[in-house]
C-alpha positions in Angstrom: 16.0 56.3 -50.4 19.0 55.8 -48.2 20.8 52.2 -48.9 20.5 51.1 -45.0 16.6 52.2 -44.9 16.3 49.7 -48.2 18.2 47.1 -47.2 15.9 47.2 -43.6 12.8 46.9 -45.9 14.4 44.5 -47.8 14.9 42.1 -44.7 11.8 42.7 -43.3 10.2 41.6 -46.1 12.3 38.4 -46.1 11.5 37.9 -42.7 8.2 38.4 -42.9 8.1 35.9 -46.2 9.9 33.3 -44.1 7.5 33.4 -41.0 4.5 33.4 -43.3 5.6 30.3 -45.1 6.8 28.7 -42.2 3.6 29.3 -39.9 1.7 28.2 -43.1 3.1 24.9 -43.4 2.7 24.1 -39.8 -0.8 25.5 -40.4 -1.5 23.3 -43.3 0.0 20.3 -41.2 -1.5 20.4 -37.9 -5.5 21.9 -39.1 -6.0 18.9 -41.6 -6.3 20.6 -44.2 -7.9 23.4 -43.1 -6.1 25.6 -45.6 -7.2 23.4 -48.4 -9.3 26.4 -50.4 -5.8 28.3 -52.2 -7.9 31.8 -51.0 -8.3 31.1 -47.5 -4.3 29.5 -48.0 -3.1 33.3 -49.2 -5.0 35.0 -47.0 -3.2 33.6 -43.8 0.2 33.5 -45.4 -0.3 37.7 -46.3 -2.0 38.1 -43.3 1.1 36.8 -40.9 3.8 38.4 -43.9 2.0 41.7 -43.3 2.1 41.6 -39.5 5.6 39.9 -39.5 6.9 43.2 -41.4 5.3 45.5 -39.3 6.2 43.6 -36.1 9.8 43.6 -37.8 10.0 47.1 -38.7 8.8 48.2 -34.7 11.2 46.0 -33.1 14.1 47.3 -35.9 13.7 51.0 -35.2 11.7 51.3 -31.6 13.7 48.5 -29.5 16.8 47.6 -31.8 18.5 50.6 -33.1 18.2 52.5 -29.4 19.9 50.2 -27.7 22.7 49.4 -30.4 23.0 52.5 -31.5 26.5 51.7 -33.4 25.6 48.8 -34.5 25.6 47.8 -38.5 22.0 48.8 -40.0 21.5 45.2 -41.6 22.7 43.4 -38.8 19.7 45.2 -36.7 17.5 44.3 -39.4 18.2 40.6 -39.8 18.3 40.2 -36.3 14.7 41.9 -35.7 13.2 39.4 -38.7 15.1 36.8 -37.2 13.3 37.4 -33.5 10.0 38.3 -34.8 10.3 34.7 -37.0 11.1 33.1 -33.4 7.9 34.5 -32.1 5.7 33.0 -34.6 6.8 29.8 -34.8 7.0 30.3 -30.8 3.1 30.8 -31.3 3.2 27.6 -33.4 4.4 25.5 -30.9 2.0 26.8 -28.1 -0.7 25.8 -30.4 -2.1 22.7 -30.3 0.0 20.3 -32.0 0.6 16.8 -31.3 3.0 13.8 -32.0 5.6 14.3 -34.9 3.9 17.7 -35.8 5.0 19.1 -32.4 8.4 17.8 -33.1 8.1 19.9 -36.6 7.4 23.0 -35.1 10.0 22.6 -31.9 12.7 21.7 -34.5 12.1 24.9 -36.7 11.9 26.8 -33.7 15.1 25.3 -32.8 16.6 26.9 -36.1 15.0 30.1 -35.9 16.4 30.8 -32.1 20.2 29.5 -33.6 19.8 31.9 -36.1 18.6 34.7 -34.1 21.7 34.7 -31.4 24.2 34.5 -34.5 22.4 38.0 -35.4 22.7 39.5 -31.8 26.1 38.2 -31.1 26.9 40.2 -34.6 25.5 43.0 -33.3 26.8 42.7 -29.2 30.6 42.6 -30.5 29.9 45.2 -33.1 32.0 43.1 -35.7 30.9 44.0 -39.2 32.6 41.9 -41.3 31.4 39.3 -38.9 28.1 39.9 -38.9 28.1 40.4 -42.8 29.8 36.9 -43.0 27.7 35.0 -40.3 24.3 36.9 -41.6 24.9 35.8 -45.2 25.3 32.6 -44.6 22.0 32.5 -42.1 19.7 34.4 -44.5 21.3 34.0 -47.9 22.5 31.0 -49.2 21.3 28.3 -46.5 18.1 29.4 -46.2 17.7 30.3 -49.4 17.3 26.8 -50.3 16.6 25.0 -46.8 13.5 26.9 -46.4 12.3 25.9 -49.6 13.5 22.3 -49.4 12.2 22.0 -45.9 8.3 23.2 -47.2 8.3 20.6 -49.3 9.4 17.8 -47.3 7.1 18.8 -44.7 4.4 18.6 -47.2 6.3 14.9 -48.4 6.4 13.5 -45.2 3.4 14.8 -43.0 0.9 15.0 -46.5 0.0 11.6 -46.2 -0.7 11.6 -42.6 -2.8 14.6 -42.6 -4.4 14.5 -45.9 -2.7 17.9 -47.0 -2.8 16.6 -50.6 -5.3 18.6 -52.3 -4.5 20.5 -55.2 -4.6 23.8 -53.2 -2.7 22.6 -50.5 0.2 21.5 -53.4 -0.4 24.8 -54.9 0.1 26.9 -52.0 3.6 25.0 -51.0 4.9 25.3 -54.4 4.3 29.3 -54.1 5.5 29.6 -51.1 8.7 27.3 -51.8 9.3 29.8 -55.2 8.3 32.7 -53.4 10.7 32.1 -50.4 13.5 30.9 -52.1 13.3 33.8 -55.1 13.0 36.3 -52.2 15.9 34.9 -49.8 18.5 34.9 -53.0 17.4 39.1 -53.0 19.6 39.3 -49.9 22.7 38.5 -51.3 21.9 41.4 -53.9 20.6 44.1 -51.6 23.3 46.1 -53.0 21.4 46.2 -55.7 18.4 48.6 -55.8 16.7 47.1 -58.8 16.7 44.1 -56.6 15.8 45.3 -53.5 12.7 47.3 -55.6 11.4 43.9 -56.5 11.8 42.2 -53.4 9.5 44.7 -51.8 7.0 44.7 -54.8 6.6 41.0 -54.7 6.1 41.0 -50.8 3.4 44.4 -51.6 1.5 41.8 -54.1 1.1 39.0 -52.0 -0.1 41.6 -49.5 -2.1 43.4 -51.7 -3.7 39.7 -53.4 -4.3 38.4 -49.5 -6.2 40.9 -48.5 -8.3 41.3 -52.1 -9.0 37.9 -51.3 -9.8 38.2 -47.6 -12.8 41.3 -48.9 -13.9 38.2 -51.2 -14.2 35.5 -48.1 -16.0 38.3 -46.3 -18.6 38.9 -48.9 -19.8 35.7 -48.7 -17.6 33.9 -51.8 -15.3 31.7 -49.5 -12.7 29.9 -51.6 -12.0 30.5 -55.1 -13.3 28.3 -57.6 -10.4 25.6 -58.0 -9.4 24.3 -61.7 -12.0 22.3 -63.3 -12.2 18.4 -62.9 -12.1 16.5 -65.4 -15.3 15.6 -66.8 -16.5 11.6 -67.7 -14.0 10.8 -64.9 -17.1 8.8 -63.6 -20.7 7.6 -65.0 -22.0 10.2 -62.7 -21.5 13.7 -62.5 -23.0 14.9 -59.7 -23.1 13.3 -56.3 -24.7 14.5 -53.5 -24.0 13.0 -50.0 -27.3 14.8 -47.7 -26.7 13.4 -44.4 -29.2 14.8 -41.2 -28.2 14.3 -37.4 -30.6 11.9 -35.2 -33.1 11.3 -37.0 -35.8 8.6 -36.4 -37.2 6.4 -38.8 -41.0 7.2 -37.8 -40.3 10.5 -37.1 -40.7 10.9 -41.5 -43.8 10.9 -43.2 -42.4 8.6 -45.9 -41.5 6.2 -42.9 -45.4 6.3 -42.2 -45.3 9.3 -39.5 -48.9 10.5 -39.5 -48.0 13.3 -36.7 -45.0 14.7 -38.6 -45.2 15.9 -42.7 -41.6 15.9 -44.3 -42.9 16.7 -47.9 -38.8 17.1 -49.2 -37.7 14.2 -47.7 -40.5 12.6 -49.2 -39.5 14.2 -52.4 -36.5 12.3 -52.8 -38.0 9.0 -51.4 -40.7 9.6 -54.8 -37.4 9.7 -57.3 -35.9 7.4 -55.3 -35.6 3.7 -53.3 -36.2 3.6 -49.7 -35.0 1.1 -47.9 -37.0 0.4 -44.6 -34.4 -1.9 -42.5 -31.1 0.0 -42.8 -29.5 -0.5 -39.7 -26.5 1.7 -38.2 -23.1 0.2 -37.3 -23.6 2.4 -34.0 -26.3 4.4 -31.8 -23.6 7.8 -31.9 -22.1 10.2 -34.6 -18.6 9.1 -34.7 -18.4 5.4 -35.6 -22.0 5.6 -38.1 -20.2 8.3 -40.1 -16.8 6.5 -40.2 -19.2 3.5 -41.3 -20.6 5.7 -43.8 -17.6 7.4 -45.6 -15.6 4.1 -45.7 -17.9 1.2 -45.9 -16.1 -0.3 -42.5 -18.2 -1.6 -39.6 -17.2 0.2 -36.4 -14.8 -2.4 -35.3 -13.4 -2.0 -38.2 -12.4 1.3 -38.5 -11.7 1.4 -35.0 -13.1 5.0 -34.5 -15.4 3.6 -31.6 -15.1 6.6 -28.7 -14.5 10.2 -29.0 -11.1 10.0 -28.7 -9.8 7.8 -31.7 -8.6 8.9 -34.9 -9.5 7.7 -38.3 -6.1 6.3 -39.8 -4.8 7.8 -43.0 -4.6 3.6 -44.1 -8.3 3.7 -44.5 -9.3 5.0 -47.7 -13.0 6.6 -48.1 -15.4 8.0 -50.3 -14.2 11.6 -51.0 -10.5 9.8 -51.4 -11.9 7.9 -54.1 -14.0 10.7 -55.8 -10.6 13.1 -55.3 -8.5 10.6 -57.1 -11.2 10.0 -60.0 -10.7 13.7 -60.6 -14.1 15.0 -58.7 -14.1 18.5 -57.2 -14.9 17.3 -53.3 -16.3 19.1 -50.6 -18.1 19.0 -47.1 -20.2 21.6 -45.2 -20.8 20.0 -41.7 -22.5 21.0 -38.6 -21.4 18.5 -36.0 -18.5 19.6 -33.9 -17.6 15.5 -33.5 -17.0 15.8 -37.2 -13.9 17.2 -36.8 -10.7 17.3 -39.5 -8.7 16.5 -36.8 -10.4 13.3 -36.4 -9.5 12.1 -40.2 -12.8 13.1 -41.8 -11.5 15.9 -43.7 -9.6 12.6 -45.9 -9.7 13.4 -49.9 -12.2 16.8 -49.4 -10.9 20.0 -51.1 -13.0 22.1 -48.8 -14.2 21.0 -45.6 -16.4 23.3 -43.8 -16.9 22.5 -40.2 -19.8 25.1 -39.2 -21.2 25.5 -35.8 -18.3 25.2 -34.1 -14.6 27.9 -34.1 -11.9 25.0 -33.7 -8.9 26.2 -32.0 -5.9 28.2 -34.2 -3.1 26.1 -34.7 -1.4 28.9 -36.4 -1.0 32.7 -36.7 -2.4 32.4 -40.0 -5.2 30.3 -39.2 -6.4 32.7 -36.3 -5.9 35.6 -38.5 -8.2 33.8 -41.3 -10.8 33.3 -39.1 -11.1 37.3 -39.1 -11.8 37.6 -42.7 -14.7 34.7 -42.7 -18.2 36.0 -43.6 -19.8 35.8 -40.1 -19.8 33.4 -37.1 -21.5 30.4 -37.9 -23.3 29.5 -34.0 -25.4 25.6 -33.4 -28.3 28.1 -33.6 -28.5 29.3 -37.1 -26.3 26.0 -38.5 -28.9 24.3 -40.2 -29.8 27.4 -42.5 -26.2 28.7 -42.8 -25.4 24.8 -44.2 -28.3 25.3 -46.3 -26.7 28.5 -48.1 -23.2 27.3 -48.0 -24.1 24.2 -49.9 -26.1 26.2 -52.6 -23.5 28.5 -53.0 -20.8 25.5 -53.5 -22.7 23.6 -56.0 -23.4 26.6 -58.2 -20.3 27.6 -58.4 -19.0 23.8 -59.2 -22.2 22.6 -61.2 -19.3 22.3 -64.4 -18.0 20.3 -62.6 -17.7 16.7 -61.4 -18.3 16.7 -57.5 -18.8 14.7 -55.0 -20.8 17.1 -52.0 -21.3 16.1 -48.4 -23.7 18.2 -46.8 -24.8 17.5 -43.3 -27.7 19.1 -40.5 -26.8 19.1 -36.6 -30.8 19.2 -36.1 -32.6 17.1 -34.5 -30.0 16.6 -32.4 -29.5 17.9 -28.9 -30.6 20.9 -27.6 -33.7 21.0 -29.2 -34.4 24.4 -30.3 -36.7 24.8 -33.2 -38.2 27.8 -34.9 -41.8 28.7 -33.1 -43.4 28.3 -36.5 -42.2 24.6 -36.6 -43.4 23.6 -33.4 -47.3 22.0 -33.1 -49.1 24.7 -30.1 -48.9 22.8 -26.3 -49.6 24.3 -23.3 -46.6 23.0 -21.7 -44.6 25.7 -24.1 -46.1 28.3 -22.7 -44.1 27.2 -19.3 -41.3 25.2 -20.5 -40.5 27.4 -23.5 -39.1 26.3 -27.3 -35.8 25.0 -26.3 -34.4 22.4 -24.7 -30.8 22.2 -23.9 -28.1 19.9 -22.9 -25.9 19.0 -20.2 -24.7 16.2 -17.7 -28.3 15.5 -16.5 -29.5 14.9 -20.2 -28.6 11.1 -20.2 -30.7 8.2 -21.3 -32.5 8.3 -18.1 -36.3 7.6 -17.4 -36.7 10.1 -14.3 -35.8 13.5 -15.8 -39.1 13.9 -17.6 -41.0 12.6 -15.4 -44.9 13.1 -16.8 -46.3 12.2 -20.0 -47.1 15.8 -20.4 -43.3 16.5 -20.3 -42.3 14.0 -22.5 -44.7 15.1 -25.1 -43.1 18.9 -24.9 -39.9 17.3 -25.6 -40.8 14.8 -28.2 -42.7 17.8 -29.7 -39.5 20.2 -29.8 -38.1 17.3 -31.8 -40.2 17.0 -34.3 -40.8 20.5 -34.8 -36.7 20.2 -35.4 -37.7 17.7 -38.0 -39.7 20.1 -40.1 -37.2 22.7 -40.0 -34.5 20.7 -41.0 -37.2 19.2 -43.6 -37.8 23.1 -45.2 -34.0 23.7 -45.3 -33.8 20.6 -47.5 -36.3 21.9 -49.4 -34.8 24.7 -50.0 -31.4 22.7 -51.2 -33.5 20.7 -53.5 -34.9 23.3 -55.2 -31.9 25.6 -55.8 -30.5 22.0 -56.7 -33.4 21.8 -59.4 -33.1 25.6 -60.4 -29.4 25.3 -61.5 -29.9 21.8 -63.5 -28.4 19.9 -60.9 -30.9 17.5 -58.6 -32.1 15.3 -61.9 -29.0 14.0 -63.0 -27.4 13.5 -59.7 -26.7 10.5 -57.4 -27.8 11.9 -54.2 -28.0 9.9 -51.0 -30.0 10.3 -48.1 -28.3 9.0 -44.6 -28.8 9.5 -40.8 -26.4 8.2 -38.8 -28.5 7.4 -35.9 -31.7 7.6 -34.1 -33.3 8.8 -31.2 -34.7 7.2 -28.1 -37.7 8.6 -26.2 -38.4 6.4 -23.4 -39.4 3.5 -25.7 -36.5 1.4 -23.0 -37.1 3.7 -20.3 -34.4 5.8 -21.6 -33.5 9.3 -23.4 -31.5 10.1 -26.0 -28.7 8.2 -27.9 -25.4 5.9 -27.9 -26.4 4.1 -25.0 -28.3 1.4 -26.6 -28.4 -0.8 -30.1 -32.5 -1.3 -30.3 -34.3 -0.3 -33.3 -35.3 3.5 -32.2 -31.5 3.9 -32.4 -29.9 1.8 -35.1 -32.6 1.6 -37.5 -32.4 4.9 -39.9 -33.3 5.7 -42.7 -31.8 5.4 -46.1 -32.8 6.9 -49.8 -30.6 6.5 -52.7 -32.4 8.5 -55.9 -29.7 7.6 -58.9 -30.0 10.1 -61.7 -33.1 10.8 -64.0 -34.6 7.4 -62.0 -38.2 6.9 -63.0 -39.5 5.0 -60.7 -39.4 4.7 -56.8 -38.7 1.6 -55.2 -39.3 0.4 -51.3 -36.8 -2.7 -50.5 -37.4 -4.2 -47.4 -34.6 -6.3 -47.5 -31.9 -5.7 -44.8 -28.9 -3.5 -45.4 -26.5 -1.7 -43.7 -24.7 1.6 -43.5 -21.9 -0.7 -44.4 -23.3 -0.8 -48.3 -23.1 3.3 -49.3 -20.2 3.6 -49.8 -19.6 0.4 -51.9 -22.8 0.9 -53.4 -21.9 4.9 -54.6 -18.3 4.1 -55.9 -20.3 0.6 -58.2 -22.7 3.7 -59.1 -20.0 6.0 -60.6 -17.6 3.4 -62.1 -15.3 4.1 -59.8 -12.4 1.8 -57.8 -14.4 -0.1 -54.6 -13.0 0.5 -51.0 -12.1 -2.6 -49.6 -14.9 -3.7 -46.9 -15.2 -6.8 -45.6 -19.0 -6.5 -45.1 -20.7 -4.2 -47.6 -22.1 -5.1 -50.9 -23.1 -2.6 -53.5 -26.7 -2.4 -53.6 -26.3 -1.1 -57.5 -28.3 -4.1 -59.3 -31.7 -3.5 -57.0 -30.8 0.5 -57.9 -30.6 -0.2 -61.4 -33.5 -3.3 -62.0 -30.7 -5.5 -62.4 -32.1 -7.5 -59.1 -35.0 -7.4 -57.1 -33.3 -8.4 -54.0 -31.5 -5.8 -52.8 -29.1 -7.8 -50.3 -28.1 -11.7 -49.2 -31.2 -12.1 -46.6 -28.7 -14.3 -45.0 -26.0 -11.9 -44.5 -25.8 -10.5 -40.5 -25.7 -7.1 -39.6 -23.6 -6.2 -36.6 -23.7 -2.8 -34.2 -21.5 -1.8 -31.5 -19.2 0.8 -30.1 -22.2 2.0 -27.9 -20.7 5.2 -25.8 -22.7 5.1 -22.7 -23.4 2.8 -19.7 -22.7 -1.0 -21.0 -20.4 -1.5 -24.2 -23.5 -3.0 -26.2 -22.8 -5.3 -29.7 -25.6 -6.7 -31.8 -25.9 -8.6 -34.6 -29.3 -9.5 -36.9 -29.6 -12.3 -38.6 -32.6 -14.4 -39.9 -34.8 -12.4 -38.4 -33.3 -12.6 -35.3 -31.5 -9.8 -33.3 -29.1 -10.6 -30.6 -27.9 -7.9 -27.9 -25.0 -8.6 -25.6 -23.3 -6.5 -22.8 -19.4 -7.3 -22.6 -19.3 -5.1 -20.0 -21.9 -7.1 -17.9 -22.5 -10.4 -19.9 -26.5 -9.9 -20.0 -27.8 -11.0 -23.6 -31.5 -9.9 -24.9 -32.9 -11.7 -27.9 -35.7 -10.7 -30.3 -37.8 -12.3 -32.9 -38.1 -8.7 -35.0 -41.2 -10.4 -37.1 -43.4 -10.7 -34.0 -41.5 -8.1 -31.4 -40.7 -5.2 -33.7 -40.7 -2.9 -30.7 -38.2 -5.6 -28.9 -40.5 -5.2 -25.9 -40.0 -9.2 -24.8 -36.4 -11.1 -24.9 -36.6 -14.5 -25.8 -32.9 -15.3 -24.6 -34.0 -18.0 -22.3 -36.5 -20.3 -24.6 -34.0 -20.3 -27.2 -31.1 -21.2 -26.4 -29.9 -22.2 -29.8 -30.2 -19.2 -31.7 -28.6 -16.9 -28.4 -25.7 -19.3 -29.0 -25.9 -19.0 -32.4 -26.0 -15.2 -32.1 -22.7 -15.4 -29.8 -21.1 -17.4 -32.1 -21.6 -14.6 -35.0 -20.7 -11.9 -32.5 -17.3 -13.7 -31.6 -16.4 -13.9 -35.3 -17.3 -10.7 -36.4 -14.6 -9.5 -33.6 -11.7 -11.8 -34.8 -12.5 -11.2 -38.6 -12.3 -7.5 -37.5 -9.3 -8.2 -35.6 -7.5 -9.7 -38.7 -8.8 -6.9 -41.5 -7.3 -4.7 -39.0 -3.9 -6.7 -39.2 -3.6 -7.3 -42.3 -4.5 -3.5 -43.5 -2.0 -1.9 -41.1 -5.4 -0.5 -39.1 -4.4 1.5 -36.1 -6.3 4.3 -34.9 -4.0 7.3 -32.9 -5.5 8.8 -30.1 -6.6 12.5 -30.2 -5.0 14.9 -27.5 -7.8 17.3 -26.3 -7.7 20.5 -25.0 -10.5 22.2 -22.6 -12.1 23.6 -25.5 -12.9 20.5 -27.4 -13.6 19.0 -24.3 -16.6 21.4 -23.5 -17.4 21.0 -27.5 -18.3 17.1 -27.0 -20.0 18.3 -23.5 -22.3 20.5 -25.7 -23.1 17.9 -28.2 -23.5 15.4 -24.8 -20.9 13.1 -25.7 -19.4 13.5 -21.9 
């Protein structure tokens, strides 16, 4: 083989090993941790190396070489990897990055452009021993060990802020640092044809082991099985985190539904305790789930409208079972769930699966290719199903903590045929029900009782569906040895309003139909079932599963583990005297509440009106009493106006501050899908 035609591969390979590694750091950065599995991780990085070296090799021979036609054969080369390195990170930066990310990727890019007019000055003035001097010192020593250097400062600095600290994310840097830096040193000896040999053998593995691994992903094993966990890190082995979408309270048999059966649901309310006044921080996705995974109310968190973020200060659930040495992983079907929003904090794997987030990479676009099929809103709540059996049966070794969570019921309401209870109305308005600026809580769009029966009927026939998919998780869960001796948890973040206020829908309102949800907790191999109907809050999981496991508490300021009533300890399973506050409504009036003593207050800061209930006699909270008692309104206010400057100091003294998310068109029309604009 000719020397020049080595050295040319030789180069390319370097180039395409540095625009690889650098497009998967900014990948890794800017997703979340998207490239948390180390298969999907080597996948994108020999996906972009591959297309780098062919990129590299086209522009060398088809643009370089006819226009220089004197010019020195490496200085072509270098200056074609150098360009073709320029364009990806170009790509980079058009992607949608934000805040000190974007300054990342505009400061690489920076480098790369420097370092590609040093190669085309070389090869304008046709100076060899210039271009051999300048070139060495570009793509030999300096970068030789700034590239590596600067991968793992990137993971050093931005880690933390992105959560980026998985074991496969540390993995994959540490590669590609060795890799890059082993590869760039070959440069200096591409005299050498040993050398040069194994420069382009290691570049043909990687290759050859990214796109092995991209057949795997696409037969339907997505992410290799990471190291095992320790095991006795926790009292528990298995925790299972089973969360649906919208769900009311008498919409479940177990609940006392006597038009809908939910025998799986009902399953785990039989090993389980069922708690009949659980009550949501919120009536929407975002702030219940935030309440949920870090045992915050909403004010607390601060993740109260669609377009905070949670902060990396705030430590949840998965953080705690990552640190405690658990395998962690979430397979999610609500687009508002998003990594970029912070809820990808301490998961391995987080699996977000009826919507296609935008590529903030090459890498991460060219992933998306090898993935098993196209997950659409559709088909989620089965796909979820599978993807969740398939994770726990290749982890059930291991310690875990799973989060699995259904879209359904939630808007558009599309059930299977078989699910839905015969109407006439179907035969005109059809199975499915979708969603768009009209679909508000409203009391005029369905105007007749025969409507509003079709529609509460697509519901519930959601309900079953999303009950049989359940069913089919709890008994693979059985099959592999798994349900009996796990600590599985049964949330919803919110309800569901159908007309019982002359409105439709949710997060426009904090009465019961919205905020009241249900909440099982089965602990393992529990004999007995239990029904508390003392109040709790969605405050209390996560304090509750963390007292369950043995593990280190999050810091709340408001839940309480609810472990003694769990474990016969207690009877009680919360301070009766303790109030339970809601807020961060997303529609109309910014609604708070708090419960106390039988009491609920309601206020409107946006208008000042203030509703109260007696929930004893007016469980419906058809008639406020605001007026003939005064006392307990002001007595209500008085909690409310606490709650806000307690929240306002936890906040202070935590270093609580939540950034505020840049979004593009596409996410834009996502939250328009779900109805959240």
């Amino acid at each position: 083989m000719p020397q020049h035609l080595l050295r040319s591969l030789v180069i390319a390979c370097v180039g395409a090993l540095v625009a690889a590694s650098i497009d998967g750091v900014v990948g890794l950065v800017a997703s979340g941790n998207r490239f948390a599995s180390p298969s999907t991780a080597v996948v994108a990085v020999a996906a972009v190396a591959l297309l780098a070296f062919l990129v590299t090799l086209a522009v060398r021979w088809l643009v370089l070489a006819p226009i220089f036609r004197h010019a020195d054969a490496e200085a072509l080369s270098v200056a074609g990897a150098m360009a073709v390195v320029a364009l990806i990170v170009a790509y980079d930066v058009g992607a949608r990055h934000t805040g000190i990310v974007r300054l990342l990727a505009w400061g690489l890019d920076v480098v790369l452009a420097v370092a590609t007019a040093i190669g085309w000055y070389a090869i304008a003035t046709n100076d060899h021993e210039r271009a051999r001097s300048s070139l060495a010192r570009v793509t030999g020593r300096a970068l030789a060990f700034v590239m590596p250097l600067s991968l793992v400062a990137a993971w050093v600095i931005f880690g933390p802020i992105n959560d980026v600290t998985s074991i496969g994310a540390v993995i994959t840097l540490v590669v590609l640092a060795v890799a890059v830096g082993a590869t760039l040193l070959v440069v200096q000896l591409a005299s050498s044809r040993a050398w040069s040999v194994a420069a382009i053998a290691v570049f043909g593995v990687l290759v050859a082991f990214g796109l092995a691994e991209g057949v795997s992903l696409r037969d339907g094993n997505p992410g290799a099985v990471t190291a095992a966990h320790a095991r006795g890190a926790g009292k528990v082995q298995h925790v299972i985190f089973l969360t649906v979408d919208t769900l009311r309270r008498d919409a479940l048999s177990c609940y006392g539904s006597t038009t809908v059966r939910t025998p799986n649901i009902d399953r785990i309310a039989a090993h389980g305790s069922l708690f009949r006044r659980a009550t949501s921080s919120s009536s929407w996705t975002i702030p219940a789930f935030a309440t949920m995974m870090t045992g915050l109310p909403a004010y607390g968190h601060g993740m109260v409208d669609a377009e905070t973020v949670l902060p990396d200060t705030v430590v949840t659930l998965a953080e705690r079972f990552r640190a405690a040495g658990y395998a962690t992983a979430a397979i999610v079907a609500n687009g508002v769930l998003a990594p970029h929003r912070g809820f990808a904090q301490g998961f391995d794997r987080y699996d977000l699966r009826n919507v296609r987030l935008n590529p903030v990479s090459v890498g991460d676009a060219m992933v998306a290719r090898f993935e098993r099929h196209p997950i659409e809103e559709k088909t989620a709540t089965r796909d979820v199903t599978g993807l969740a059996i398939d994770w726990a049966s290749r982890h059930r070794d291991e310690d875990f903590f799973l989060w699995v969570h259904y879209l359904d019921p939630h808007l558009p309401y599309e059930p299977p045929k078989e699910y839905v209870e015969r109407m006439n109305l179907h035969d005109t308005l059809g199975y499915a029900l979708g969603i768009n600026s009209m679909v508000r809580p409203t009391n005029d769009l369905f105007g007749t009782p025969g409507e509003r029966a079709w529609v509460r009927s697509l519901y519930e026939g959601e309900v079953r569906y999303v009950d049989a998919q359940i069913g089919r998780l709890l008994a693979a869960l059985e099959k592999q040895g798994i349900y009996d001796d796990a600590l599985l948890v049964f949330g919803v973040d919110h309800g569901e309003e159908f007309w019982d206020h002359d409105g439709f829908e949710h997060g426009h309102e904090l009465y019961e139909e919205l905020i009241g949800v249900p909440l099982i907790i089965k602990t393992p191999r529990q004999a007995t079932a239990r029904v508390s109907n003392d109040e709790v809050s969605l405050c209390d999981i996560a304090p509750t599963v963390l007292d369950l496991c043995g593990l280190a508490p999050v810091e709340t300021p408001e839940g309480v583990s609810l472990a003694p009533y769990l474990d016969g300890r207690s009877a009680v399973a919360a301070d009766p005297k303790r109030p339970l506050f809601s807020g961060a409504t997303l529609f109309r009036s910014n609604w708070q509440s708090v419960t106390f003593g039988g009491w609920k207050y309601i206020r409107s800061t946006t208008t000042g009106q203030e509703m109260l209930f007696r929930l004893a006699d007016d469980p419906g909270e058809r008639t406020s009493v605001a007026i003939t008692h005064p006392d307990v309104v002001a007595r209500g206010r008085q909690l409310l106006d606490e709650h806000e400057r307690a929240m306002e100091a936890f906040r202070a003294d935590h270093g609580i501050s939540n950034d505020r998310l840049e979004m593009d068109q596409d996410e834009l029309e996502r939250l328009r899908s779900l109805g959240y604009l």
